[in-house]
C-alpha positions in Angstrom: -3.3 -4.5 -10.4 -2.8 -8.6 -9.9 -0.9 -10.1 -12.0 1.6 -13.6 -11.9 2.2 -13.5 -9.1 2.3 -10.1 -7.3 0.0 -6.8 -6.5 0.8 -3.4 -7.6 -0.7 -1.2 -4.5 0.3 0.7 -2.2 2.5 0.7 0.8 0.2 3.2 2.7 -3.5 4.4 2.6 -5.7 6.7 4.8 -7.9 4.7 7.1 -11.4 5.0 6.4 -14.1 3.9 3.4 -11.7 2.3 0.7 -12.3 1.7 -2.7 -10.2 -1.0 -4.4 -10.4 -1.3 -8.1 -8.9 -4.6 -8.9 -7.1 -5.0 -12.5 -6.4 -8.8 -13.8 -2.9 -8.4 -15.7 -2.2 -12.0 -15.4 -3.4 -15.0 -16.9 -5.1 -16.8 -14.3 -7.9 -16.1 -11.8 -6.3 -13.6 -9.2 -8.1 -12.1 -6.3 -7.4 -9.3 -3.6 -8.1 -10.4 0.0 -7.2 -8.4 2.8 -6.1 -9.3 5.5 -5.7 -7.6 8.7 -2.7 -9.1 11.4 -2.8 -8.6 15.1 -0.6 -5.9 16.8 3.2 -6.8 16.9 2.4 -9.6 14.1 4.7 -9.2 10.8 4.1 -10.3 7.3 6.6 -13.4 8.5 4.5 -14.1 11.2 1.6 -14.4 8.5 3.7 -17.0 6.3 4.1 -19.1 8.9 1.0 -19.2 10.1 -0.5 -19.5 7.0 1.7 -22.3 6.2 0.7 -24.2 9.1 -2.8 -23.6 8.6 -2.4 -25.2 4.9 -0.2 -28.5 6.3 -2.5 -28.6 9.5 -5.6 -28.5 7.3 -6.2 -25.7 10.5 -8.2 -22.5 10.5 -6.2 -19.4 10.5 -5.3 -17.8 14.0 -7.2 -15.4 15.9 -5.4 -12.7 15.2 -5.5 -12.9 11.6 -9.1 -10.0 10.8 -10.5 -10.4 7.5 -11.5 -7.1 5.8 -13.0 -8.0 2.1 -10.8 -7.0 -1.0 -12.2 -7.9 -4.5 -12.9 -11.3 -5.0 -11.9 -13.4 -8.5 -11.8 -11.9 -11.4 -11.0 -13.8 -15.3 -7.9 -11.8 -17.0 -8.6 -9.1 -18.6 -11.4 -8.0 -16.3 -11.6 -5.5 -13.0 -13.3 -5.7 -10.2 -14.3 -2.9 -7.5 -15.0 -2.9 -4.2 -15.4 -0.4 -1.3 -14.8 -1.5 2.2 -14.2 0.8 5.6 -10.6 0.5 6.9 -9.1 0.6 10.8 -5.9 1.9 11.2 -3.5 -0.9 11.0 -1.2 -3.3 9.8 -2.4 -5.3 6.4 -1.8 -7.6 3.6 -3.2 -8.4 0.5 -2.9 -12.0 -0.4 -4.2 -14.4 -3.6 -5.4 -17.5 -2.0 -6.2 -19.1 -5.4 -4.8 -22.1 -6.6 -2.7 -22.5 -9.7 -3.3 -25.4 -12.1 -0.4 -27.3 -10.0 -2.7 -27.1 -6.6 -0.7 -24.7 -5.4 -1.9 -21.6 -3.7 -0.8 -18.2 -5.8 0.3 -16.8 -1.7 2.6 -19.5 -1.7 4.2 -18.7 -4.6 4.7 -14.9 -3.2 1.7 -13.0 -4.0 1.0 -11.1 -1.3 1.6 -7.4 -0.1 1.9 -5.9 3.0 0.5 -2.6 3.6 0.0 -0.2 6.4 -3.7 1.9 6.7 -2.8 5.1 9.0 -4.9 6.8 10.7 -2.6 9.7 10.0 -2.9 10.5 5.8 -5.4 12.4 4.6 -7.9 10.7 2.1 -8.5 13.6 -0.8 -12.7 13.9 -0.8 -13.0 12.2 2.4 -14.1 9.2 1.1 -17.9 7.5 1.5 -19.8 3.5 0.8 -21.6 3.8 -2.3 -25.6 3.6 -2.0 -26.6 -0.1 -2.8 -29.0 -1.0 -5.1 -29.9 -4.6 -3.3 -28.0 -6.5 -0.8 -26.8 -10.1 -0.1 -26.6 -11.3 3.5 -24.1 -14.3 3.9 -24.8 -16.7 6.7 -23.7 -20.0 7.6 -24.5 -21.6 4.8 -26.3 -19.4 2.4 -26.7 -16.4 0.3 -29.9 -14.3 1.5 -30.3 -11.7 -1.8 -33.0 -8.8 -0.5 -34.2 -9.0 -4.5 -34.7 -10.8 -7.3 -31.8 -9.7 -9.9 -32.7 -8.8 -13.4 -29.9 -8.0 -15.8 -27.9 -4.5 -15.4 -25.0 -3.0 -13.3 -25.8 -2.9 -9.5 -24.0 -1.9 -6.1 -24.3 -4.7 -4.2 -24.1 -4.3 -0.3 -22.4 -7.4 1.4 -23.3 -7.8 4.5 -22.0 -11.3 7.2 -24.6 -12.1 9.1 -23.0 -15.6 9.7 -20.7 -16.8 13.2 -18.0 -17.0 10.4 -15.8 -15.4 7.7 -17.8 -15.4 4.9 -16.7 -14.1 1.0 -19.1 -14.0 -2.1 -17.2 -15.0 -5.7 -19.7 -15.4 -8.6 -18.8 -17.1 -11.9 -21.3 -16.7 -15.2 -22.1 -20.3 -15.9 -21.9 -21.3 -19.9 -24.7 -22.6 -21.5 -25.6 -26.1 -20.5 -23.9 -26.2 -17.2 -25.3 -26.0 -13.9 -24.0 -25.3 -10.6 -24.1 -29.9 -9.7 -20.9 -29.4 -12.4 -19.5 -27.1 -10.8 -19.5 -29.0 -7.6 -18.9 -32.5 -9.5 -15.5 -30.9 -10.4 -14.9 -29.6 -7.1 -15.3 -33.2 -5.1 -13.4 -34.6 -8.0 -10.1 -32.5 -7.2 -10.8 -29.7 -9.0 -9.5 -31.4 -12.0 -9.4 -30.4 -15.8 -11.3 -27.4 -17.3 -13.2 -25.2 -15.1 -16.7 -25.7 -16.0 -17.8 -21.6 -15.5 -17.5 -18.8 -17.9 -16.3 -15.7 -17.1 -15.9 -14.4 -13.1 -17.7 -11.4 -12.1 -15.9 -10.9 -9.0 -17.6 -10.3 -5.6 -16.6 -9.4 -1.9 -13.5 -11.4 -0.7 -13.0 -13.2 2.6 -14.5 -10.9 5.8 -15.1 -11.3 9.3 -18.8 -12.2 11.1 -20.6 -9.0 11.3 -18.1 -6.9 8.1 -19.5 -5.4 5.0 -17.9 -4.1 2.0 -19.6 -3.3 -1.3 -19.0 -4.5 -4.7 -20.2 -3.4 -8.5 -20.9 -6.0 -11.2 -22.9 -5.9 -14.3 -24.9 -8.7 -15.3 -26.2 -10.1 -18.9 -29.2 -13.0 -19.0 -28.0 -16.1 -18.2 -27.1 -18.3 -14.9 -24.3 -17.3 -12.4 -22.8 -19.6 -9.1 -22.6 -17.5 -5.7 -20.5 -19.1 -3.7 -18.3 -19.3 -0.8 -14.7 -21.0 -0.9 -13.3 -20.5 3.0 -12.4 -23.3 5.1 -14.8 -24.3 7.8 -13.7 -23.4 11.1 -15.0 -26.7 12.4 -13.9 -29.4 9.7 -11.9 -27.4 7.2 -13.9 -27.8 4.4 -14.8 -25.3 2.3 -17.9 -23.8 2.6 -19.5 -24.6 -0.6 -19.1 -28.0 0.7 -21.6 -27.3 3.5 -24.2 -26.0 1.0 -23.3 -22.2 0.4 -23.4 -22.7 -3.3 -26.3 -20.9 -4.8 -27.3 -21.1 -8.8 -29.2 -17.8 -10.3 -30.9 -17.2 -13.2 -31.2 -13.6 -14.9 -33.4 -13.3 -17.8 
């Protein structure tokens, strides 16, 4: 559950394949990204990295491992996601801006949470079968099909040198994805101009996968990826990994 600003999840899980159902609460856009620290690192190790990072315009440390997490989801909505788990130290953090610029982490919405390799997951625990897959690389969105409208598995595989996530927003009638990225250069700055937000596979690492399910009506939808460049900081949309679909 995500709602202003906080998680409701665990303090432990078993390690393993991990399925995350993702349940807006609040009334912004919230997502789930996990993150993965280094050994010895603490959650106020994190903050002040991440706080650097943000004031540096910097990419995040080394030893910061991005494992997926459901990406953004309108209120109301839920996301799922399945993603395989090492034994470790994580946290779950929003990274999405509020209306004020201000990242929802920075206003406390993160939670730490340890994956033992200890607890016993009931069932054993298994990835879904995918119905298509989407490779991310640097800077694109590789789909293995065309998509027609329905409810799909999608497999999310980074084949990129970098972390890579996949968000995707239904687009309302009459907008396109130059809009989108209009509003995006201009300081992301008045109404968003997408509809409703399907969710996806947050932030993970070169060479991850995780899984995600999402039903699609006709219409046009914006794959895209949000995560600072580790060479100029940009985000990656910026670069070109912004893709417009159409369903019919």
């Amino acid at each position: 559950m995500a709602s202003e600003y906080a998680f409701g999840v665990p303090d432990t899980i078993p390690a393993g394949p991990t399925t995350f159902v993702l349940v807006n609460r609040g009334n912004e856009l919230h997502h789930a990204s996990l993150v993965r620290l280094g050994d010895g690192k603490t959650v106020a190790d994190f903050q002040s990295a991440v706080e650097a990072a943000m004031k540096n315009h910097t990419p995040p440390p080394a030893w910061m491992g991005f494992a997926g997490g459901p990406n953004a989801v309108t209120p109301g909505d839920t996301v799922t996601t399945t993603q395989t788990l090492e034994p470790g130290s994580y946290v779950f953090v929003c990274w999405i801006p509020s209306a004020d610029g201000v990242p929802h982490v920075m206003k406390g919405m993160l939670h730490s949470m340890v994956v033992s390799a200890a607890a016993t997951r009931a069932g054993g625990g298994a990835e879904p079968a995918a119905d298509l897959s989407i490779k991310l690389t640097d800077y694109d969105f590789q789909l293995s099909r065309p998509l027609a409208a329905g409810r799909y598995v999608v497999q999310v595989e980074n084949a990129g040198a970098q972390a890579h996530e996949i968000v995707i927003a239904a687009l309302p009638p009459g907008k396109t994805l130059r809009d989108f990225l209009v509003w995006e250069r201009a300081g992301e700055k008045g109404p968003l101009p997408t509809g409703r937000w399907l969710g996806g596979v947050s932030t993970i690492d070169a060479g991850g996968h995780a899984q995600f399910t999402a039903t699609f009506a006709p219409g046009s939808y914006l794959l895209l990826c949000s995560w600072p460049d580790a060479k100029d900081g940009m985000p990656h949309l910026v670069h070109g990994m912004a893709k417009e679909i159409r369903i019919g």
